[in-house]
Structure formats: structure tokens, C-alpha cells
C-alpha positions as CSV (number, residue, x, y, z in Angstrom):
1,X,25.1,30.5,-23.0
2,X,22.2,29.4,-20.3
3,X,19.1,29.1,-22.3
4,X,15.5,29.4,-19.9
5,X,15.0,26.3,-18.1
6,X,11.2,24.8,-18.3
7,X,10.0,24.1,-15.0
8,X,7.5,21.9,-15.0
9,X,5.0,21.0,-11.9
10,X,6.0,18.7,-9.6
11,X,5.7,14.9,-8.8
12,X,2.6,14.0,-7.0
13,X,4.2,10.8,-6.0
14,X,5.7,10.4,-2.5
15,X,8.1,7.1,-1.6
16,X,7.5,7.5,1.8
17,X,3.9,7.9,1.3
18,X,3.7,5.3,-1.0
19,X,5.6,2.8,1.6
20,X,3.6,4.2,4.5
21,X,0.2,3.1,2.5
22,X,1.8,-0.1,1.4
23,X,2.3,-1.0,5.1
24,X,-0.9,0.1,6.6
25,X,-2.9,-1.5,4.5
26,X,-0.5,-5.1,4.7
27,X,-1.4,-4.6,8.6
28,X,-4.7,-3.8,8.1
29,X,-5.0,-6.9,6.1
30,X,-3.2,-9.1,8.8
31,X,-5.5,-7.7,11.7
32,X,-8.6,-8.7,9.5
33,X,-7.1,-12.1,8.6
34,X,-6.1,-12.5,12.1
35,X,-9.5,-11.8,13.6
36,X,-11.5,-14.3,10.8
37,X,-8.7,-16.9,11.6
38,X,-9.7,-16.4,15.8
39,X,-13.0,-16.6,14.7
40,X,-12.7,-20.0,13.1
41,X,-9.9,-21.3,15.4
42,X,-6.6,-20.5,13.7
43,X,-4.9,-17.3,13.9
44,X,-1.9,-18.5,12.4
45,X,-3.9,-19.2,9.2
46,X,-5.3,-16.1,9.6
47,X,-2.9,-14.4,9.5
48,X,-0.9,-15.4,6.8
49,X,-4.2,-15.4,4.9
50,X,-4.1,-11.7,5.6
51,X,-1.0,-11.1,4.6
52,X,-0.9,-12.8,1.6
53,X,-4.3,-10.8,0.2
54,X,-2.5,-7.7,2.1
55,X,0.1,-7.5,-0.5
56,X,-2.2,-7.3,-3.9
57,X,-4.5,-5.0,-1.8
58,X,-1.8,-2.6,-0.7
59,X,0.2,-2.5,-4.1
60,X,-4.0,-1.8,-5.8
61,X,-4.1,1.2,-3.5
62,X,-0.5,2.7,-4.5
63,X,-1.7,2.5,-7.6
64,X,-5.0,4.0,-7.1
65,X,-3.7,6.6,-5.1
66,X,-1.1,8.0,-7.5
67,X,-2.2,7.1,-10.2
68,X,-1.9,11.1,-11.6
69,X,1.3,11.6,-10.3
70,X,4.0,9.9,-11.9
């Protein structure tokens, strides 16, 4: 016996798109930290500066982004 099967609507959420934000905004993050640190006479500081708020930032926009979708 095959009873109907309900087909729902499908995810919203993408992985790839997900990692894809994820590393743009990171980078995006590291540019800006890099240029403030340049500006102030450290791009190494900078940079890790930028990546450190980079990660909260990016996971905050997979979040906002899909928030519907899962």
C-alpha cells in the first residue's frame, strides 16, 4: 500500500550560500580592519581586529538572511 506523500515547500536555506556570505563578509571585515589598522600604523592589528569582529558579523548575517528558511 503507498499512501499520498505530503510535499511540502522547500528549504530556503542554501549551505553554499550560507558559506559564501559567511566568507564575504569575514573579508569584508578584514579589508576594513586592515585599512583602520594602515590608518593608525598597524595592519597587522588591523587585521586581526577585522577578523575577529568579521566572525560575529558574518554568523549575524546568516542568521538574518535565513532566518525564514530553515
Amino acid at each position: 500500500m503507498t499512501g499520498a506523500i505530503d510535499v511540502s515547500q522547500p528549504s530556503e536555506f542554501h549551505p553554499l550560500g550560507a558559506g559564501a556570505l559567511l566568507a564575504t563578509v569575514v573579508l569584508i571585515c578584514i579589508g576594513i580592519g586592515a585599512l583602520i589598522g594602515a590608518a593608525f600604523g598597524s595592519v597587522g592589528i588591523g587585521i586581526a581586529a577585522g577578523a575577529m569582529a568579521g566572525v560575529p558579523a558574518s554568523v549575524a548575517a546568516v542568521i538574518f538572511r535565513y532566518r525564514d528558511g530553515v
